[in-house]
C-alpha positions in Angstrom: 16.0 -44.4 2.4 16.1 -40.6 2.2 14.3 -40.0 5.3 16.2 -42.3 7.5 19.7 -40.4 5.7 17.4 -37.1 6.6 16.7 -38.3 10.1 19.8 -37.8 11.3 21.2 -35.0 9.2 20.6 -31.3 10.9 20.9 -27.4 9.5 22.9 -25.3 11.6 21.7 -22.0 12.2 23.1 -19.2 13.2 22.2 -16.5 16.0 24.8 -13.7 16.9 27.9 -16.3 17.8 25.9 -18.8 18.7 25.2 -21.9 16.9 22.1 -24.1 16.6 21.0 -27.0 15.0 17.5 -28.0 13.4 16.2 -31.1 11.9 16.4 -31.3 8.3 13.6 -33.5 8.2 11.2 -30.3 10.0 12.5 -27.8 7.4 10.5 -26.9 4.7 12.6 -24.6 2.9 15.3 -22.1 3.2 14.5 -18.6 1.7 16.2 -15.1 2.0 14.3 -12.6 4.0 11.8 -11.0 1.9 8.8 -8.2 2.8 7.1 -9.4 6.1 3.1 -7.5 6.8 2.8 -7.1 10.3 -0.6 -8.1 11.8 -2.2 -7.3 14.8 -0.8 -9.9 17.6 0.1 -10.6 21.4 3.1 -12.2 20.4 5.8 -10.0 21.1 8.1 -12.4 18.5 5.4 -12.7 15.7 7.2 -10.5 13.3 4.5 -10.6 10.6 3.4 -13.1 7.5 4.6 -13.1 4.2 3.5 -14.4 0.9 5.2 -17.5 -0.2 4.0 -18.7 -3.5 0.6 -18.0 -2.8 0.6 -19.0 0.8 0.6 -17.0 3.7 3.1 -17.7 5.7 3.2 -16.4 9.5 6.9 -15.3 10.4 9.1 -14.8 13.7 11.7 -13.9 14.6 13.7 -16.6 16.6 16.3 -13.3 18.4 12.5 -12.1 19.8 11.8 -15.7 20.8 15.0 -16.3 22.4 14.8 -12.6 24.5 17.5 -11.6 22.7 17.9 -8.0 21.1 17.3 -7.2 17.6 20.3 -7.2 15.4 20.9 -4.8 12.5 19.4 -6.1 9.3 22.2 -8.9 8.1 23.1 -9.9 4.5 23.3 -13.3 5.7 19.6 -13.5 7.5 17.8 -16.0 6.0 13.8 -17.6 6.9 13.6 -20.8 7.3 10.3 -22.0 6.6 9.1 -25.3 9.0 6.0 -27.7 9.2 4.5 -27.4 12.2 1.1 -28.5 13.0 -0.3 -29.2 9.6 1.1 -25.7 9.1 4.4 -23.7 7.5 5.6 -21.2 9.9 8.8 -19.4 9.0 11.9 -18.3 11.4 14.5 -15.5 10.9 17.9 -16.4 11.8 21.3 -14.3 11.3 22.3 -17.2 9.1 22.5 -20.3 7.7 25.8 -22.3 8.1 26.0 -26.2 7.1 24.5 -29.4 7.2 25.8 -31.5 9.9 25.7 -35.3 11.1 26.0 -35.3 15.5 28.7 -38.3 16.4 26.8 -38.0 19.9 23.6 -36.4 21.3 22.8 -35.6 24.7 19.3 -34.9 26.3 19.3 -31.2 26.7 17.5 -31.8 30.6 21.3 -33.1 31.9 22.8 -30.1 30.9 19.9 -27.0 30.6 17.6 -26.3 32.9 14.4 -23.6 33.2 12.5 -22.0 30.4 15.3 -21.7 28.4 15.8 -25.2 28.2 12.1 -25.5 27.2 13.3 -24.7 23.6 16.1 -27.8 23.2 16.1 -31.1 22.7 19.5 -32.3 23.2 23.1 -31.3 22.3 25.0 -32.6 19.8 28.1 -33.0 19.6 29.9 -32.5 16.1 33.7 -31.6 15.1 32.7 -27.9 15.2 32.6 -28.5 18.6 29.0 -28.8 20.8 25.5 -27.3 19.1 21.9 -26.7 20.6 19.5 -28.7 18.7 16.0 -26.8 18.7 13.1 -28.6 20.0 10.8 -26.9 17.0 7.6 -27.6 18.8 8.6 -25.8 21.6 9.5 -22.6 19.7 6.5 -22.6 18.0 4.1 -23.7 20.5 1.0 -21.7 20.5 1.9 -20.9 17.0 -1.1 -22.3 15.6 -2.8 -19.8 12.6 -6.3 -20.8 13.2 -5.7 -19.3 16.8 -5.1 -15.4 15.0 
């Protein structure tokens, strides 16, 4: 009963203005941003790993992902940690906002095209108005931390 209420339940995220929407079902946990290690890497948006109860946890940053510029540290930056692969990989957003149910969604290909529309799966539509729901797998792809 909890995963089909979690199925259709999403985290909206924020990044500058803009507002996106993940799964709550793909999210492991919501932490504040804490001391990231860099490591060596060719991923210009691997910002590091940190230490999450023992774990090592690889981190990016989703601004660097999205070829966006880096913003000044934020009191409201938050990483949200995801499964992915067998895996936990965590993403820094600006912020975290709300959960939300979509009355409608709409396949991401009508509306986005190109490699930016790589990284969606659909728009939803919502009362705040119309939110990009991230295709996780996508963002991560290649994220794998047997690869490093």
């Amino acid at each position: 009963m909890v995963e089909a209420l979690q199925a259709h339940q999403y985290i909206v995220v924020e990044l500058g203005h803009e507002k996106y929407a993940l799964k709550i079902s793909e999210i492991y946990e919501i932490i504040k941003l804490q001391k990231i290690t860099a490591v060596p890497n060719n991923k210009s948006f691997l910002e590091g790993v940190t230490n999450l109860r023992g774990k090592i946890v690889p981190i990016i940053s989703l601004r660097k992902r999205f070829g966006l510029e880096s913003s000044k540290k934020r009191k409201g930056e938050r990483i949200v940690v995801v499964q992915y692969k067998e895996e936990m990989i965590g993403v820094i957003v600006d912020g975290v906002s709300q959960v939300t149910r979509f009355t409608d969604i709409q396949s991401s290909e009508d509306i986005v095209s190109g490699f930016d529309g790589y990284y969606f799966s659909g728009i939803g539509h919502s009362e705040e108005g119309l939110i990009s729901i991230l295709d996780v797998e996508h963002i991560l792809d290649g994220m794998e931390v047997n690869e490093r």
